[in-house]
LOPAVEX-268360 format. One record per residue (C-alpha): residue in one letter; z, y, x. Coordinates in steps of 0.5 Angstrom, whole numbers, padded with zeros to 4 digits, always signed. Layout:
BEGIN
AZYX;...
! end
This chain:
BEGIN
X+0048-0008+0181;X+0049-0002+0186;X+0044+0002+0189;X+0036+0003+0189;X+0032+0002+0195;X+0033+0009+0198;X+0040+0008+0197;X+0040+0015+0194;X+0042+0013+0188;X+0047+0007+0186;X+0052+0004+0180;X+0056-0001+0179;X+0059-0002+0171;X+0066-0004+0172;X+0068-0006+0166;X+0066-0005+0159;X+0068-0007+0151;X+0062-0008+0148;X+0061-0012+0143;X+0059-0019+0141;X+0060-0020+0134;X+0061-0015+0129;X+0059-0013+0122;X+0052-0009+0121;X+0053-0002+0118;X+0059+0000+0122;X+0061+0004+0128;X+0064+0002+0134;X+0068+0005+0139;X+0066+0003+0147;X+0069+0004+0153;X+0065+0003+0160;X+0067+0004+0167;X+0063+0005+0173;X+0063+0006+0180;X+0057+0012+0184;X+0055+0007+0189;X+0049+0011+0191;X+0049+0018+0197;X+0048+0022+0191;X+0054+0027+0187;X+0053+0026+0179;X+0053+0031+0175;X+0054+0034+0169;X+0050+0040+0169;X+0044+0041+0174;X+0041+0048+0175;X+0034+0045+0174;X+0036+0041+0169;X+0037+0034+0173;X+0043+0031+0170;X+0046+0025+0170;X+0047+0021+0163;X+0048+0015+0160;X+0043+0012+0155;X+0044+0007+0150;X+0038+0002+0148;X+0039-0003+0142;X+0032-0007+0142;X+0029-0003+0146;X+0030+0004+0142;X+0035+0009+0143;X+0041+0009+0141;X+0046+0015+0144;X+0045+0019+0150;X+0052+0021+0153;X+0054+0026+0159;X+0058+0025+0164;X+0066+0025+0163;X+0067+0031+0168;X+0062+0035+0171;X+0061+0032+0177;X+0063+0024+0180;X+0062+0023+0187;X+0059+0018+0191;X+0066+0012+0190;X+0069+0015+0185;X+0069+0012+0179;X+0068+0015+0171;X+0068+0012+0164;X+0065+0013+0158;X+0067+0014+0152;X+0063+0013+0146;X+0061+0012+0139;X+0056+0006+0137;X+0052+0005+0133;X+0051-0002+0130;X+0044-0004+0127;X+0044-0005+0118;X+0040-0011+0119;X+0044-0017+0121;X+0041-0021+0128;X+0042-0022+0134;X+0040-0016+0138;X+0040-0013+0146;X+0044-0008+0149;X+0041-0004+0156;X+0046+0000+0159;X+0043+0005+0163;X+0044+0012+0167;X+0038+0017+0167;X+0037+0024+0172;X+0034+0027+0166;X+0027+0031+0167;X+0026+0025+0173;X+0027+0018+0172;X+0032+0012+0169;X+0036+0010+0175;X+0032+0003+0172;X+0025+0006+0175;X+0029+0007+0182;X+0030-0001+0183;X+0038-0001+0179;X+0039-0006+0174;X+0042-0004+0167;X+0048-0006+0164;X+0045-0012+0159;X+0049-0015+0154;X+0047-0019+0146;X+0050-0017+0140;X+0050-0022+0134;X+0050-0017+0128;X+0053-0020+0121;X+0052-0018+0114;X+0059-0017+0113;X+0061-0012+0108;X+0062-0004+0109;X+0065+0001+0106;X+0062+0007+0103;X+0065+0012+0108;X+0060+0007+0113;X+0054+0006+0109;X+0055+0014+0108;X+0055+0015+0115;X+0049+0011+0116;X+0046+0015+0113;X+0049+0022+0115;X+0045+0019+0122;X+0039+0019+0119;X+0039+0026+0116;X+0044+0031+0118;X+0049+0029+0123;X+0051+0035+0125;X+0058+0035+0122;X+0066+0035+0126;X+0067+0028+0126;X+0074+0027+0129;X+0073+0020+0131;X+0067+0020+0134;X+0064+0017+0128;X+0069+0010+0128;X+0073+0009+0122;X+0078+0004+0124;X+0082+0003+0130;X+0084-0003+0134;X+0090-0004+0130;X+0087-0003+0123;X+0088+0005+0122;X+0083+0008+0119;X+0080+0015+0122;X+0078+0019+0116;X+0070+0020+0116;X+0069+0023+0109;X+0072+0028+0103;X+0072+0026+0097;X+0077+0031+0095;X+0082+0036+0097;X+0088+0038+0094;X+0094+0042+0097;X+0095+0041+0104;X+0092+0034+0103;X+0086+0031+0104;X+0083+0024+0101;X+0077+0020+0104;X+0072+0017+0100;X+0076+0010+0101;X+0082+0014+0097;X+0087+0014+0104;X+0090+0021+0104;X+0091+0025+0110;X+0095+0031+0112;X+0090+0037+0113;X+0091+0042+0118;X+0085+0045+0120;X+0084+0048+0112;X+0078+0049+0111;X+0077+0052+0118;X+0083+0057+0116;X+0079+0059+0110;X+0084+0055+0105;X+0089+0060+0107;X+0093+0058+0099;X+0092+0051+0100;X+0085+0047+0097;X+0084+0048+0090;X+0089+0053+0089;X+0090+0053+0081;X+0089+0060+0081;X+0084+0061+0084;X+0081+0056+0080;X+0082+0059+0074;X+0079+0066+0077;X+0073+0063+0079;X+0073+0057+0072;X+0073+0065+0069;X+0066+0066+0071;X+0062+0060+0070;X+0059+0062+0064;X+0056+0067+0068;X+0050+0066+0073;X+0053+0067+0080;X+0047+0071+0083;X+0045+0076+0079;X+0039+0084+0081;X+0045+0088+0080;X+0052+0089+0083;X+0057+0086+0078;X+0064+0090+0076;X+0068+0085+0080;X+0064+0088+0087;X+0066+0094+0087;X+0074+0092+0084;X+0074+0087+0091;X+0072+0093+0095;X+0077+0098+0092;X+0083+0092+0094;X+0081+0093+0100;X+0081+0099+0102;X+0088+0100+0099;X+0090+0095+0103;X+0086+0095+0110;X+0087+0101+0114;X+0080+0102+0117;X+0076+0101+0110;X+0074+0106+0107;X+0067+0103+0106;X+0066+0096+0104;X+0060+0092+0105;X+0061+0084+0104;X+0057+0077+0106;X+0058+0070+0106;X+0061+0068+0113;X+0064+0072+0119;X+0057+0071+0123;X+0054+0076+0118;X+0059+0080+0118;X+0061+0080+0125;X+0053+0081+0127;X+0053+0087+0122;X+0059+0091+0126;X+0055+0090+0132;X+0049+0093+0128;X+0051+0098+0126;X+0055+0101+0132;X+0049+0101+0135;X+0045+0105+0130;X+0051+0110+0129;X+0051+0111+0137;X+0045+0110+0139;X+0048+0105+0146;X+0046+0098+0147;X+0052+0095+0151;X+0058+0091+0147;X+0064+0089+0150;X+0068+0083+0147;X+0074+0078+0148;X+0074+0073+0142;X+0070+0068+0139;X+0064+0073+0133;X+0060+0067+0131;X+0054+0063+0132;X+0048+0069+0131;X+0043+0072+0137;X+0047+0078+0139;X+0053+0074+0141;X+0051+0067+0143;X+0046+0071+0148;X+0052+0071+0153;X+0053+0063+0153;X+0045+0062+0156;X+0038+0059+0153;X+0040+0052+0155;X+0045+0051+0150;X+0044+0055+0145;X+0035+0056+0145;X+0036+0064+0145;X+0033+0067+0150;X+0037+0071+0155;X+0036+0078+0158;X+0036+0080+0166;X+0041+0085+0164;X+0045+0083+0158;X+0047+0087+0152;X+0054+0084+0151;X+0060+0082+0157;X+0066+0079+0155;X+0074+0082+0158;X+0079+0077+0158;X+0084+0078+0152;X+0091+0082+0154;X+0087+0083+0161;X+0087+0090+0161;X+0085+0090+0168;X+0079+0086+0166;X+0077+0091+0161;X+0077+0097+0165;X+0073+0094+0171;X+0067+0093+0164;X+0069+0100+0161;X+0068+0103+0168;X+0060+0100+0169;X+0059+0101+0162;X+0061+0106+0159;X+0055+0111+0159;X+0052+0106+0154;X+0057+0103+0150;X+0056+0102+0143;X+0063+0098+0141;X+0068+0094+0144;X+0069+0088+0139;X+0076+0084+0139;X+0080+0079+0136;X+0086+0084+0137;X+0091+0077+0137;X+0091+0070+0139;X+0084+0069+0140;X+0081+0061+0143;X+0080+0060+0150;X+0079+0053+0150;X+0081+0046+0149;X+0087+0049+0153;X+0089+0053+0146;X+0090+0060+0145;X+0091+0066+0147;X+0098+0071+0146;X+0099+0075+0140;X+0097+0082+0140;X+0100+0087+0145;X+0100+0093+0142;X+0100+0096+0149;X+0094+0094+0150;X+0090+0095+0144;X+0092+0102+0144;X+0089+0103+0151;X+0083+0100+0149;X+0083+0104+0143;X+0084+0110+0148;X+0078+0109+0152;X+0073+0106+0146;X+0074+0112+0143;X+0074+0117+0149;X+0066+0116+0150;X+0064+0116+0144;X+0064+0108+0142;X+0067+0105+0137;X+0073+0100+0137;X+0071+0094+0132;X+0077+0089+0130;X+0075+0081+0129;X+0081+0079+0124;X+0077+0074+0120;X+0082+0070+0123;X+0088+0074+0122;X+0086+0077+0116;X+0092+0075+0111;X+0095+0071+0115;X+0098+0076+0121;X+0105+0079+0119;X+0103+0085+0114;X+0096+0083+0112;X+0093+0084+0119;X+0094+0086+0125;X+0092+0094+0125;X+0098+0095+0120;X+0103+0091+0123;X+0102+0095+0130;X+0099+0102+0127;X+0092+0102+0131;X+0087+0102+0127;X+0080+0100+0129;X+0073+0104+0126;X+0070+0098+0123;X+0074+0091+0121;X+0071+0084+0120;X+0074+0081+0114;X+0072+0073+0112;X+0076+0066+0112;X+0082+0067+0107;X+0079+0074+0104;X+0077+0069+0098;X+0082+0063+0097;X+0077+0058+0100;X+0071+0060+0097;X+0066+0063+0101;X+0066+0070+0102;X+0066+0075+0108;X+0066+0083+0108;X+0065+0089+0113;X+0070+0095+0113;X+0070+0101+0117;X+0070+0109+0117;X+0066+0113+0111;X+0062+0117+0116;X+0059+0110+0121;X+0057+0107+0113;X+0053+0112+0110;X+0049+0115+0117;X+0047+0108+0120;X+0048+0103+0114;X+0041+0104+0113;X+0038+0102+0119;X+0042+0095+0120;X+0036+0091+0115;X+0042+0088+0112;X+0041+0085+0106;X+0044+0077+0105;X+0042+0073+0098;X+0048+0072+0096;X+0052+0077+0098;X+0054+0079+0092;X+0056+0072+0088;X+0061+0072+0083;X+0065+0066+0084;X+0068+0068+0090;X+0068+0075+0089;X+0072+0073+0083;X+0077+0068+0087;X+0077+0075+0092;X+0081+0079+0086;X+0086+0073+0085;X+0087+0071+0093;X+0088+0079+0095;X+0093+0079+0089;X+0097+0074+0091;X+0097+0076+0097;X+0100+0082+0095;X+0105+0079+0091;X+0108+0073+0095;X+0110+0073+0103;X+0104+0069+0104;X+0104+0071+0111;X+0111+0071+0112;X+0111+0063+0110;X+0105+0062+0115;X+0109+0065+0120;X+0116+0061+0118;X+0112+0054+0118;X+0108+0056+0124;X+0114+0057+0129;X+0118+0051+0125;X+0112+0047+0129;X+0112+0049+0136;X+0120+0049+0136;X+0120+0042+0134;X+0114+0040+0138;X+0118+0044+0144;X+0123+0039+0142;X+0120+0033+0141;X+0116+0034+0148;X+0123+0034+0153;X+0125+0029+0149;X+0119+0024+0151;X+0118+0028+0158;X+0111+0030+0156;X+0110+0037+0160;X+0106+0041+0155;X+0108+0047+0151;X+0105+0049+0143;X+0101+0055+0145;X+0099+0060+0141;X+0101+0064+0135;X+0104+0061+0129;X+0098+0062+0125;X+0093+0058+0130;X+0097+0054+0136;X+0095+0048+0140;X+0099+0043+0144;X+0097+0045+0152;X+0098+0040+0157;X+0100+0042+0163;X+0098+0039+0169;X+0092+0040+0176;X+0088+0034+0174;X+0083+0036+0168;X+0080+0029+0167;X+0087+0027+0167;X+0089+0032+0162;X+0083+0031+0157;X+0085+0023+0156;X+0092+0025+0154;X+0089+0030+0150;X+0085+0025+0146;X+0090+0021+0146;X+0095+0025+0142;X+0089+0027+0139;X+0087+0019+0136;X+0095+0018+0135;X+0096+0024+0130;X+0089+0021+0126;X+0091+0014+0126;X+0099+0018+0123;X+0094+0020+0118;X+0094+0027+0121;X+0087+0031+0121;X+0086+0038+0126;X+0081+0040+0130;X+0082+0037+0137;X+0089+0038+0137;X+0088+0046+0134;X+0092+0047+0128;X+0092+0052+0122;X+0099+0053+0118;X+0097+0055+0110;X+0101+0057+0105;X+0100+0049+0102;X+0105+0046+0107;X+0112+0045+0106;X+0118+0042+0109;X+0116+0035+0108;X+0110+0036+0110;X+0113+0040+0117;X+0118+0033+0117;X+0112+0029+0117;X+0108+0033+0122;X+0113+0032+0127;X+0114+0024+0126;X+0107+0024+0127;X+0107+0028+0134;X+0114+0024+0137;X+0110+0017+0136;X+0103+0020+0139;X+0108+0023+0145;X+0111+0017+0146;X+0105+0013+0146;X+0102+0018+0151;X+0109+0018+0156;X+0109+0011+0155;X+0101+0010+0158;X+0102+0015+0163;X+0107+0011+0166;X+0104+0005+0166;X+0097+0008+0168;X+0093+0007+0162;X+0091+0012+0159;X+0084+0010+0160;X+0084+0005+0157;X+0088+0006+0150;X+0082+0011+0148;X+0079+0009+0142;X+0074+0015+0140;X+0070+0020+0144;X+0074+0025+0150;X+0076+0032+0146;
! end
């Protein structure tokens, strides 16, 4: 059916995959095409809040609401979703109502435009326990990263990881016992591998022991003594369990040590207020300000930076940065550290009284030399530390200047639980020593460049146009090109390619550990030459649309 009454409004469902006749417990990949045949531009975000989405009804109770594929569809354009469904336990026979909602107005249904309708027979067909899980994990805490969208197998029978019952390594196993080839790496805090055997030892050491106890225990003060002889700016050692705490405690204490309000920052610094401000109430629930407190420069832009600086400097507390490589994107990463310009902004920083915060919770232990404030001589006043600090358990610490610690530290109101546990602090002790004694660095960067020359390679090879951006330590492959919407369904395509070849990254974002050798690079790259063939083959055919199996990255 196309428009309403008034014309305003108007749909016409081209094509669908829905199903009819699937086993209950399961989760299905649907793709649905459709044409604005009204007056009006769809669009995904909407000042007022009147978006457009796509609800999904199974007997009359709701089953998904899914946005827009792009921000904006005009009238005669065509778009389509693609999403994950989720099939009813109970075996039966059930209705599927497809409809398109203006959010915080009325469902395109109440304008006088029939909904896409369908039945669905559910059989009592068997599940795996990865399913039955993920029913449950729907009901009780679906806020996890599922690379598939939640669909455990694809068209061809391949499966798509949906839990962990194990990690070993650079591997990981599912609950069905398939295993995987990891790149993600614990978020990058399984620096050494999963389950490093030293590491294990150290913290296997502790266990007679309860984990959280009144008083610091010797290991405490045995890690921060590590840290700083080892990182140039830590002279004082203060230690949480996540970036977050202490990325919010760096900008805490800036501000009491200086009396300022205003940061400037390039880089990702956590989930926490201070930060997420900037991203807007609507998508975070944290009020904003009519004068914001934080404003962000564009990394290696010094011109950016400098435009910020000169309508700030009067009232800056600190300038925060990842000093190398930090994200920007589901279109990779930014260059490494440019000495030249962390020097200037160290330069400017200092000039007025604030202070130079370093981020390297990513870079820590990974970068070449242990950090980037040892490999390039520009030491930070204070420096966040978290991921790899304790081998892949959960551990965090902020260090900095003797004299910034002992004049503010007692106006933070810092004071986390379980900043002090044993067991990481124990697998600390063991990761910073190995860190010291095996080129654990080097290794990551060795493997890291061994992937973006072959990847480089596998794509003239396919004549894909994309490039293998960002430092050895965290890249993505970049494809290039003027249509976004075209560039987001080859993106998910390689995506769902590398996970069907049993590979798991973060939407295509890859972390190198320690753990990974040269039979793993080589199996890397067998993988991504097959998922470049598959994305070169349906460019040209044009049908990338509809050899998507899971959600767009």
């Amino acid at each position: 059916m196309s428009t309403g009454p008034d014309s305003t409004f108007g749909v016409r469902y081209l094509e669908h995959n829905l199903p009819s006749l699937v086993a209950g417990t399961s989760t299905r990949s649907v793709r649905i095409m459709v044409e604005n045949q009204g007056q009006h531009t769809w669009r995904r975000y909407h000042p007022e809040g009147r978006c457009i989405d796509l609800v999904v009804y199974i007997d009359g109770i709701l089953n998904g609401t899914h946005p827009l594929p792009r921000d904006e569809i005009l009238p005669g354009e065509q778009a389509s979703f693609h999403f994950a469904l989720d099939v009813p336990q109970v075996a039966g026979r059930y209705d599927i109502v497809i409809d398109l909602i203006e959010q915080n107005v009325a469902q395109f249904a109440d304008k006088g435009i029939q909904p896409l309708r369908h039945t669905m027979i559910v059989t009592t067909d068997g599940a795996s326990y990865s399913t039955v899980l993920q029913q449950r994990a729907n009901r009780l805490c679906p806020w996890y990263y599922r690379p598939s969208g939640g669909i455990e197998f694809a068209a061809d029978g391949s499966a798509f990881p949906l839990f962990v019952s194990k990690a070993k390594g650079c591997r990981i196993w599912d609950t069905e016992n398939r295993s995987y080839i990891d790149y993600v790496m614990g978020w990058g805090s399984a620096l050494l591998g999963y389950a490093e055997p030293r590491i294990q030892d150290a913290v296997r050491e502790c266990l007679d022991s309860g984990a959280i106890v009144p008083l610091p225990h010797a290991l405490e003060i045995e890690v921060a003594q590590i840290l700083t002889e080892d990182i140039p700016s830590a002279e004082r050692v203060m230690f949480g369990k996540n970036g977050s705490d202490v990325c919010t405690l760096a900008a805490r204490l800036a501000r009491a040590f200086t009396g300022r309000k205003i940061i400037l920052f390039s880089g990702y610094h956590g989930w926490q207020d201070w930060w997420v401000e900037h991203i807007g109430f609507t998508n975070t629930g944290v009020p904003e300000r009519s004068e914001p407190l934080t404003h962000r420069f564009r990394f290696n832009d010094l011109e950016d930076f400098l435009q910020l600086y000169a309508r700030h400097k009067g009232d800056l507390a600190a300038v925060m940065l990842e000093p190398a490589g930090p994200a920007e994107g589901p279109q990779g990463f930014s260059r490494d550290a440019d000495a030249d310009f962390l020097r200037t902004i160290a330069a400017a920083t200092r000039s007025t009284g604030a202070l130079l915060i370093y981020d390297e919770i990513m870079t820590g232990f990974r970068y070449l030399g242990g950090s980037v404030q040892a490999a390039t001589g520009i030491v930070p006043d204070i420096t966040c530390l978290g991921k790899a600090l304790s081998g892949g358990m959960p551990l965090s610490a902020l260090v900095g200047r003797a004299d910034i610690f002992e004049r503010a530290m007692h106006r933070t109101h810092y004071g986390p639980t379980f900043r002090g546990e044993i067991y990481s602090l124990a697998a600390a002790k063991a990761a910073l020593q190995i860190y010291r004694e095996e080129s654990v660095a080097e290794h990551i960067w060795h493997h890291g460049e061994q992937i973006k020359q072959g990847i480089a390679h596998l794509c003239m090879e396919t004549g894909v146009t994309a490039e293998c951006a960002g430092p050895p330590f965290r890249m993505n492959l970049v494809f290039r090109g003027d249509d976004a919407d075209r560039l987001r369904l080859k993106r998910t395509l390689y995506f769902q390619e590398l996970l069907k070849a049993g590979v798991v990254t973060y939407h295509g974002f890859m972390i190198p550990s320690y753990a990974h050798d040269d039979c793993i690079l080589q199996a890397l790259l067998q993988a991504a030459g097959r998922a470049l063939e598959k994305v070169a083959t349906a460019e040209k055919q044009g049908n990338l649309d509809r050899l998507i199996e899971i959600p767009l990255v």
